[in-house]
N, C-alpha and C positions, 0 to 999 in steps of 0.2 A: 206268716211268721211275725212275732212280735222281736222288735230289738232291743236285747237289755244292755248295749254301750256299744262305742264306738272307740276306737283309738287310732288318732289320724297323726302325724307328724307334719313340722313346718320346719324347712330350711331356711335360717335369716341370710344366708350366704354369705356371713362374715362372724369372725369371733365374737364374743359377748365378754362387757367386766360386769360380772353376778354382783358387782358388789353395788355398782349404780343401781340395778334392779331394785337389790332390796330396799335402796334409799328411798327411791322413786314410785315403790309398785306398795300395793298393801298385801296384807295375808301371804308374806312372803317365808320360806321356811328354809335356810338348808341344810341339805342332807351332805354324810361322811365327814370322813376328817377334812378334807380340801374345802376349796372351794367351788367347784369345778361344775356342780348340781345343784340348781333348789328350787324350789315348789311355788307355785301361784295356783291358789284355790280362787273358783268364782261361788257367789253367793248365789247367784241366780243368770243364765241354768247354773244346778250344782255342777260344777267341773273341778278338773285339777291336771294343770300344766306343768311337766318334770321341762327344768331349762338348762341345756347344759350350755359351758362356757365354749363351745366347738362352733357353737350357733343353731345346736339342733334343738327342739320343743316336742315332748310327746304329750298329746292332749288325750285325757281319758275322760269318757263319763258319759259322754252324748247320747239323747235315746234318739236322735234324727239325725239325718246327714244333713240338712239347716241347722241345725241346732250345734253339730259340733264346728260346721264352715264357722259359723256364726261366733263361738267360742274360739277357735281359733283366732278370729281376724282380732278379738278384743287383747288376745295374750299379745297377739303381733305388735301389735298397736301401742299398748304398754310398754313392749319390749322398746321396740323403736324411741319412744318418748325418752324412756332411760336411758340411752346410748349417747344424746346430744351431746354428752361432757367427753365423749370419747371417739379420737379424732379416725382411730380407724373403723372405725362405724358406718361412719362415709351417711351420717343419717342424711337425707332420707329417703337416698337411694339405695335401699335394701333390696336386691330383686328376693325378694320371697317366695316357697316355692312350698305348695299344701297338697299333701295324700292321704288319704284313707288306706291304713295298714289293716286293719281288721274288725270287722263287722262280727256279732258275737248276737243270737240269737236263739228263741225257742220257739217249737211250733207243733203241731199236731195231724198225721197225718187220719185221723178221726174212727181207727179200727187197731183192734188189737195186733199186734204183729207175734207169729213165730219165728223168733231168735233162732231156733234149734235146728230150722232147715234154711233160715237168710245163709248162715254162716255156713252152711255144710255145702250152698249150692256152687257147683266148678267157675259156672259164667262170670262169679263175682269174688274168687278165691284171690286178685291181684288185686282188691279194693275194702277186702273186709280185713279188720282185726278183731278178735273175739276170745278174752280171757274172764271168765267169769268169775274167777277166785278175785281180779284186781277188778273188773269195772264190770255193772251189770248188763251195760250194754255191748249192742254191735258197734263198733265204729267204721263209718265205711269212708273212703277218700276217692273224692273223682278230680281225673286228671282233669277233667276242664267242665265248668271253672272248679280251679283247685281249692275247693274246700271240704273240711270234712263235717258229716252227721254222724252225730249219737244216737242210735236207734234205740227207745226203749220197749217193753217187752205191751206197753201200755200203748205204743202208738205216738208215745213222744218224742220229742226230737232236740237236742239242743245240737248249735250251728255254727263252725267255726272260722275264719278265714275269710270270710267275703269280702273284696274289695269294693264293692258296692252293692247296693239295694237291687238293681238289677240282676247281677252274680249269685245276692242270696235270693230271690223269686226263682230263677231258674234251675237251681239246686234243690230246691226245696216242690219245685215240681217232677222234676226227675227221680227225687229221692219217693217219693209219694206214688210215681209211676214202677219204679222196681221194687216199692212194698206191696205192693197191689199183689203183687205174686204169692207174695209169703203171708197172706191175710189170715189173721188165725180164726179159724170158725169153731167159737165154747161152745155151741148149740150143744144138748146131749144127745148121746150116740143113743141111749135106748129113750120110746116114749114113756112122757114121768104118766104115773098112777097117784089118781087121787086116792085118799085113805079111806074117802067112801066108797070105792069100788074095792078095795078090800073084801075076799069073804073068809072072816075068821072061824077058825076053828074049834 
């Protein structure tokens, strides 16, 4: 599987004034009428951290789990620096506290798959969803780990839900192992004739 982002969340474990941030932090944005949310882009990796004033940070962007730790601890870190002027900050003991919410991937199980009997078979009627007027694919959900795949008709797969790189390898090998069944074989039914074995009339 290849990962196209990560979105992990950091608890400062105390409120935030958004307003020091923006003093203190660059590339700061906020968002709504309040002030309650707002934005810290990184240039490099490209990230972008939503901060709300509760003390919570959702970090979007990451193609690695270093890479969004790693972007995380810099938002942290920022945040922390701008809190100094504000006494319940309690800087710079913040117990901080960093999770991976969802791992977002695509990947290939490297054969064609038939949708038309994935969906229809009983063994998997409590883990498939399958509307082809709204989405082209299968959606299948497994209880553990609870993530879900997009099965497409191609053999592709986009990956939802992972709480880790671990979670999505083993998903995606499971998922790979109960396509195996539904393998669509194009070969043709009848053998093709060349146009020189033709005898015309």
């Amino acid at each position: 599987p290849t990962i196209n982002t990560i979105h992990a969340s950091v608890d400062m474990g105390t409120r935030l004034d958004l307003r020091n941030v923006a003093r203190h932090a660059r590339n700061v944005e906020f968002e709504g009428k309040g002030k309650d949310l707002c934005t810290i882009r990184l240039q490099e990796p490209s990230m972008l951290c939503r901060i709300y004033s509760s003390g919570r940070m959702i970090v979007m962007g990451g193609r690695s789990a270093p890479e969004a730790r790693t972007a995380a601890r810099i938002f942290a870190r920022m945040v922390q620096k701008s809190q100094r002027e504000t006494p319940q900050a309690a800087y710079p003991n913040m117990r901080v506290r960093y999770k991976i919410n969802n791992i977002s991937a695509t990947a290939d199980a490297g054969f064609r798959v038939n949708l038309h009997e994935f969906h229809q078979a009983p063994q998997h009627e409590d883990n498939v969803d399958y509307d082809p007027e709204r989405f082209k694919g299968v959606e299948y959900r497994f209880k553990s780990p609870p993530i879900v795949v997009r099965v497409y008709s191609n053999g592709k797969m986009s990956m939802l839900n992972a709480k880790s790189v671990d979670e999505l390898m083993e998903g995606y090998r499971k998922m790979c192992e109960i396509l195996e069944e539904f393998r669509f074989d194009d070969r043709p039914i009848y053998p093709q004739i060349k146009e020189t074995e033709i005898e015309w009339i």
